[in-house]
Every structure is written in structure tokens, then in C-alpha cells.
C-alpha positions in Angstrom: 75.0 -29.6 -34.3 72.0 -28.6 -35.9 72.2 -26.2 -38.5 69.4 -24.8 -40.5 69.3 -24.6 -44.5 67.5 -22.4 -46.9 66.4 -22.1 -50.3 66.2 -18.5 -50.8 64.0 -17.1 -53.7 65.0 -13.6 -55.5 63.0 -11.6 -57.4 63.8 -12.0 -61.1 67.3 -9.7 -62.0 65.4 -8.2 -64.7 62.2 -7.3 -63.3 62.8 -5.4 -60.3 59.8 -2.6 -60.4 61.5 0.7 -59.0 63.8 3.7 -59.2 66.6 3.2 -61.2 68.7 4.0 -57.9 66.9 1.6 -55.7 67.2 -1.6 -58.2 70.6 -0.8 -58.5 70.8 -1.3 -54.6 68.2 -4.2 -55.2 70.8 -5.7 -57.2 73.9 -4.8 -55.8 72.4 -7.0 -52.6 71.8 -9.7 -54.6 75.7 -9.8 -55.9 76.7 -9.4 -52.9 74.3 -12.3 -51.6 75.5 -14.9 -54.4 79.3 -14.1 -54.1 79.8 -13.7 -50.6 77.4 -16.4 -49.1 80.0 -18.7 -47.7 77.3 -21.8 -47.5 75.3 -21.6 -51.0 75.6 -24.4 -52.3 73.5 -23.9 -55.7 71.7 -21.7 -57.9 68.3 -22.4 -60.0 68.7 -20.1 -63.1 65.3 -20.0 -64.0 65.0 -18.8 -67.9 61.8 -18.7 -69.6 61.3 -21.5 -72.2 59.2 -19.2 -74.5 61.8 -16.9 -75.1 64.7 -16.9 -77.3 67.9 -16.1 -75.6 67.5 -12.9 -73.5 70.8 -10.7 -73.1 70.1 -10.2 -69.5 70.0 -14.2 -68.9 73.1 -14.6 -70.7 74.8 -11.6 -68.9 73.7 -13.2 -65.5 75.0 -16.8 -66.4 78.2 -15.3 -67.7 78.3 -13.6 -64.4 77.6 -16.9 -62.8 80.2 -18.4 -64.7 82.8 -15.6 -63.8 82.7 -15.9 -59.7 82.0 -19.9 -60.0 78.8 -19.7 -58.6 77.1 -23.5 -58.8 74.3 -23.5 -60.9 71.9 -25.2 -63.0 69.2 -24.1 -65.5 65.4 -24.4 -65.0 63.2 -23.3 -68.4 59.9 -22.0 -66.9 56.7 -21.8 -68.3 56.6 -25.1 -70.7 52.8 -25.0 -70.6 52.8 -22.2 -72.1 54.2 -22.9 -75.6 54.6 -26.1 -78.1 57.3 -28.4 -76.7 59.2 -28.1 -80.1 59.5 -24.5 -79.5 60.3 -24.9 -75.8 64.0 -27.1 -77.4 64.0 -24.8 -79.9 64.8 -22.2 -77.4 66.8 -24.4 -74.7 68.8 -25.1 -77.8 69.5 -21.9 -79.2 70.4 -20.9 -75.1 72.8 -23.6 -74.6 74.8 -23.1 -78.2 75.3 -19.3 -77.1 76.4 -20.0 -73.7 78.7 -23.4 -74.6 81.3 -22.2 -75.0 82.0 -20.7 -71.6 82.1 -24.8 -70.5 83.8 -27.7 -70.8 80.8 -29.5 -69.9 77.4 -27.5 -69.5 74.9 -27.1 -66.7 71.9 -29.5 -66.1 69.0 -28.3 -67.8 65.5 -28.6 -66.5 62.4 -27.5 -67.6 59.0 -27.0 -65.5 55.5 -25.5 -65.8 54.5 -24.3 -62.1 50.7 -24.9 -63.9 51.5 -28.3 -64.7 54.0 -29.3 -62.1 55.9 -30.8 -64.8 59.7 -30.7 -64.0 58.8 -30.5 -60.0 60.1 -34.2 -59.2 63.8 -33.7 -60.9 63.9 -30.4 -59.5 62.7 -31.6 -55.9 65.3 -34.1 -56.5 68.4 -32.4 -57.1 67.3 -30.5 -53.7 67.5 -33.3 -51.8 71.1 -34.8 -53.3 72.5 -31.3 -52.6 70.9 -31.1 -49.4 72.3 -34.5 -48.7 75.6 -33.8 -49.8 75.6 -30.8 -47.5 74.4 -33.3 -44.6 77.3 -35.9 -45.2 79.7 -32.7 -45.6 78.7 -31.2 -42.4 78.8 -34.9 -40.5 82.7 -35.5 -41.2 84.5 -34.3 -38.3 88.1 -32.3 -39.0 90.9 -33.7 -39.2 93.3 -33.2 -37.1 95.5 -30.1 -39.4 91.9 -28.6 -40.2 90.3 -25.4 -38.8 86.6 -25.7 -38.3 84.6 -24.3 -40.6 83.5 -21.9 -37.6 87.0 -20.7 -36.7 87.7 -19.9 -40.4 88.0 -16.2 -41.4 85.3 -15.1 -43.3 85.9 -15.1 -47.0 87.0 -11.5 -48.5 84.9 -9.4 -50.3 85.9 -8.4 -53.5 85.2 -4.9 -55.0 83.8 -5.2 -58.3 82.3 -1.7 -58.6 85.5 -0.5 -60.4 85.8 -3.3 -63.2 81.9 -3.3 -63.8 81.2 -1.0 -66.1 77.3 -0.9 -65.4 75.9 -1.0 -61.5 72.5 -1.8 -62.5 73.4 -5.1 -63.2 76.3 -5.9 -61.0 76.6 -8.9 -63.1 
């Protein structure tokens, strides 16, 4: 069987242009994308490196965290500011954020401008994408259900715990 795999790029959670109504749509979609996509396999939390620790990142990775969503970090923009600043930052992040882990994310950093970063990054695509391969080679055994014949994973309804729907996160 030949199946088809994606990397699917959103628009960044916090910088949706809009009505207030139609980004809370915007990002209601993408909630629903991330927690009810049955074959994403991981998530690139990309966090600018010359910023200290944004509320909004550490709401999203706290929302990551809270429907154990696979994900790793990837610090943007490390052209853009001294390198001692960049772990400055990465630092400070990872402190706030360590204690939601027993052991924390990889971290990566990158400069689009540079294309510093792009060969770890284009790396762990492929060992996922690998994994996913080998996964999708091993036949059933015998008391298992195809993945096809499964039923499709519930939706949960998160509007009445989340307190704000602008960021269903």
C-alpha cells in the first residue's frame, strides 16, 4: 500500500491577521487538526530565538503537553541576534517550561537566512518518516484490527473547560 505523508505548515497561533471571530475559527481548526489527526506523528514548535519567553508559546506548549501531542522545539531567526543571547533565551524557555517533563523536548535552532539548523532538522524528518515507513510495513497480527477497520478516534469537547476560544489552547 502506498500511502502519502505530509508536513503541513500553520500559520503562526499568534499571528493570525483577522476578525476576532474568524481567528477564533482559524484556531479552533487548528486544535481540532493537532488533536484529532489520527496519523501526526510530530510537531515543530517553532519559537523565536530573539525573544524571551512569550506567554502565548508557553500557553501553546502547555497545550501540547496537555493532549500529548509529539513535539520538539525549533528557535527561529538565530541570524538575527548574538548567539549568547539566542541560549540566553532557549535557556530562560526551557527552565519555565521544565517542569511540565521528566525529560524535555529536543531543541533546535535555525536561521531560514543562514540555513543553519536545516540538516538536524531535515534529519529528524526522515527518522520519523522512517519510523512511520517501518510502522506501516509490519503486518497485523493475528488479534489486531487494521489500522483501516479501526473506529475513528473520539473527539473531545474542550469548549466547556477552556476558558478562552481564541486560543483553544
Amino acid at each position: 500500500m502506498n500511502k502519502c505523508w505530509r508536513l503541513v505548515d500553520l500559520p503562526g497561533y499568534g499571528f493570525a491577521h483577522g476578525a476576532r471571530k474568524d481567528r477564533a475559527r482559524f484556531n479552533q481548526a487548528v486544535n481540532d487538526y493537532l488533536e484529532n489527526r489520527p496519523n501526526l506523528s510530530l510537531v515543530f514548535a517553532l519559537i523565536e530565538s530573539g525573544l524571551a519567553p512569550q506567554a502565548i508559546d508557553l500557553e501553546f506548549v502547555e497545550w501540547l503537553v496537555r493532549h500529548a501531542v509529539p513535539f520538539v522545539f525549533v528557535f527561529t531567526k538565530t541570524d538575527k541576534v548574538a548567539p549568547a543571547r539566542v541560549q540566553a533565551n532557549i535557556a530562560a524557555f526551557t527552565t519555565r517550561i521544565s517542569a511540565w517533563f521528566e525529560k524535555l523536548p529536543a531543541v533546535f535552532t535555525c536561521s531560514a537566512q543562514t540555513r543553519q539548523g536545516r540538516p538536524e532538522l531535515l534529519a529528524v524528518i526522515h527518522e520519523v518518516m522512517t519510523a512511520i515507513n517501518t510502522a506501516s510495513l509490519r503486518a497485523p497480527a493475528a488479534n489486531e484490527r487494521s489500522p483501516s477497520l479501526s473506529p475513528p478516534a473520539p473527539i473531545r469537547e474542550n469548549r466547556k473547560r477552556r476558558p478562552d476560544l481564541h486560543r483553544p489552547w
